[in-house]
N, C-alpha and C positions, 0 to 999 in steps of 0.2 A: 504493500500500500504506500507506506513511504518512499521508495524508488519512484510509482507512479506520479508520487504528488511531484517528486523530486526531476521528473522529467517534463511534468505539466510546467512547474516554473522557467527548466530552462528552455521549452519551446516559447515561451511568454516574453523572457526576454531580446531571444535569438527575432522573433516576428520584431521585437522593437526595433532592434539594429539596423536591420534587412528594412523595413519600413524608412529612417533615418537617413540609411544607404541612400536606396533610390531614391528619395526626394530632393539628396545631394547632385545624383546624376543627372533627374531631369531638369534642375536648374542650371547644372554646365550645358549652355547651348550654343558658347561662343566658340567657333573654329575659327583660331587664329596660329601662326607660329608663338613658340615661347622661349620667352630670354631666360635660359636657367644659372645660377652661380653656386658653384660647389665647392666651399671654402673652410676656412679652419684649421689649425696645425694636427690634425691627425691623416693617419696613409689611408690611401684609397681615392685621390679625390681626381687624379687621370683614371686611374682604373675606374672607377665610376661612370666617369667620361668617354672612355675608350667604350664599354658596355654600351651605353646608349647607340654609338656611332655603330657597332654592331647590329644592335636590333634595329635599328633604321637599314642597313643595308639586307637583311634579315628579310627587312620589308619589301626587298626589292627600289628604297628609298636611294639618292644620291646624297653623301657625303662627302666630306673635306675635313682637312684636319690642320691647324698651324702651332707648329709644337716651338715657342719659347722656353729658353733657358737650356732644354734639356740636347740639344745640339746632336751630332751625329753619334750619341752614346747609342750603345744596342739597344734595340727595341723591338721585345717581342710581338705587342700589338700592330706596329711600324709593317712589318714582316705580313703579317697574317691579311694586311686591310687593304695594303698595296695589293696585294695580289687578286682581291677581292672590288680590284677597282678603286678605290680610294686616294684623291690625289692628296701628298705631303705638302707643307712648306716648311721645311724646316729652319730654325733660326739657328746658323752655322758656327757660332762662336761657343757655344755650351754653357756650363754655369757659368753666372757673372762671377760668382766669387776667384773663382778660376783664371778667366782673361783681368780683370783686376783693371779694365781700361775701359772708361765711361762713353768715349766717343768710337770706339769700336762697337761696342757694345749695343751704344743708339743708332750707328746706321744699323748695324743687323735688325736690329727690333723693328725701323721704320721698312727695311726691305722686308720681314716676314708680312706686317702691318698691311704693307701696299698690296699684298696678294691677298691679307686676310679682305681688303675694302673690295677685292675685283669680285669674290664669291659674294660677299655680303649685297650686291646689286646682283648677283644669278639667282633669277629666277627659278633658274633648272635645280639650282642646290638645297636638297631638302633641310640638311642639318650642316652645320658646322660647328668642329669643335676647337675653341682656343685654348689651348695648354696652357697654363702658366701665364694669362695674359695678366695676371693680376699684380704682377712682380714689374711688370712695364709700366704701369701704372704709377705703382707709388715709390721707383727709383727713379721717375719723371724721363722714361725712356720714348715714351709717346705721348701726345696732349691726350689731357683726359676729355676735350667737347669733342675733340675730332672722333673719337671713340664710340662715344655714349650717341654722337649724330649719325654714324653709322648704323649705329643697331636702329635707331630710333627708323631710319629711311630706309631702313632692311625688307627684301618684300615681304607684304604678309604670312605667309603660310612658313616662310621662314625658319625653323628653329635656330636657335646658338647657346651654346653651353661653355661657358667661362669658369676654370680652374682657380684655382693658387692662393696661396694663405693670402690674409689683410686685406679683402677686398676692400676699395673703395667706397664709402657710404654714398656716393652717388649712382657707382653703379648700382648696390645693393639695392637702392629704392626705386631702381629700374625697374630691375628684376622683375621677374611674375614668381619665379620659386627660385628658393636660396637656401641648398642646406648644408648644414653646420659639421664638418668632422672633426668631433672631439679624439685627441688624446688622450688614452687611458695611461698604454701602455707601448713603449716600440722595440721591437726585438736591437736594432741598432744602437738602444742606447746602455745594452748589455753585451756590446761587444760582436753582435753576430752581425755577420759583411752581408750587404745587397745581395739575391742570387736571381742568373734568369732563369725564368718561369716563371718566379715568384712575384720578385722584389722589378722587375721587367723586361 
């Protein structure tokens, strides 16, 4: 009897959820592209990135990808998406902390920049993913209006997904979604090295 009662309740509350749900779905009615930003000091937040740009291709969707900071280091997703159709830009000089030279640094940012603005007016490109643009940003590697008018003039249907710790509070109140990866915990800071497959 008790079980009974005890499954009358959770169909009672499961109908509330499920009720909830859909009323959330049938008020999303707007089909538009979306500005997303995935930031925060904890890992995952290309791998995140790289994920969507998959299930969009997945979808038989078109993709592009401009990878800041991270330079011609190996790249397991790099690898798998080119091949998959996906065109690169990569930005040639690799971590800044590395080249250690500001005006190196900002023409690279502004060359990867000027290919990320040519996809940002295609039409034809369903998604694009900016690595690490968020480091361009606030080392003042690119104007922040030139940026933020870009997305802004982007065509409709559109998407862009924007990585990298400290995003900008203005990009941030662009955004349509912005999530947060906390740091709990990171194997690197117990000593254990990057590995590909994993680490990328």
């Amino acid at each position: 009897m008790s079980d009974s009662r005890s499954d009358e309740r959770h169909k009672a509350r499961q109908q509330k959820v499920k009720e909830a749900v859909d009323a959330k779905v049938a008020a999303a009615n707007i089909e538009r592209g979306v500005l997303m930003v995935i930031t925060g000091n904890g890992k995952g937040k290309t791998t995140a990135g790289f994920g969507t740009v998959a299930r969009a291709v997945g979808h038989g969707k078109r993709a592009a990808v401009v990878q800041f900071i991270k330079g011609n280091w190996d790249c397991g997703e790099r690898k798998l998406l080119e091949g998959a159709g996906v065109p690169f830009e990569v930005m040639a000089t690799g971590f800044t902390w590395e080249t250690q030279n500001r005006d190196t640094d900002t023409k690279a940012a502004e060359k990867a920049w000027a290919q990320a603005e040519i996809w940002l007016k295609d039409e034809s490109i369903d998604l694009i993913l900016l690595d690490e643009l968020t480091y361009m940003l606030s080392y003042h590697y690119l104007d922040l209006e030139r940026v933020l008018e870009a997305f802004k003039n982007r065509p409709p249907m559109q998407h862009v997904i924007v990585t990298g710790r400290n995003c900008h509070r203005q990009l941030l109140e662009l955004a349509d979604t912005v999530s947060e990866i906390e740091c709990v915990r990171h194997a690197f800071e117990a000593g254990i090295k990057a590995q590909p497959g994993f680490d990328f």
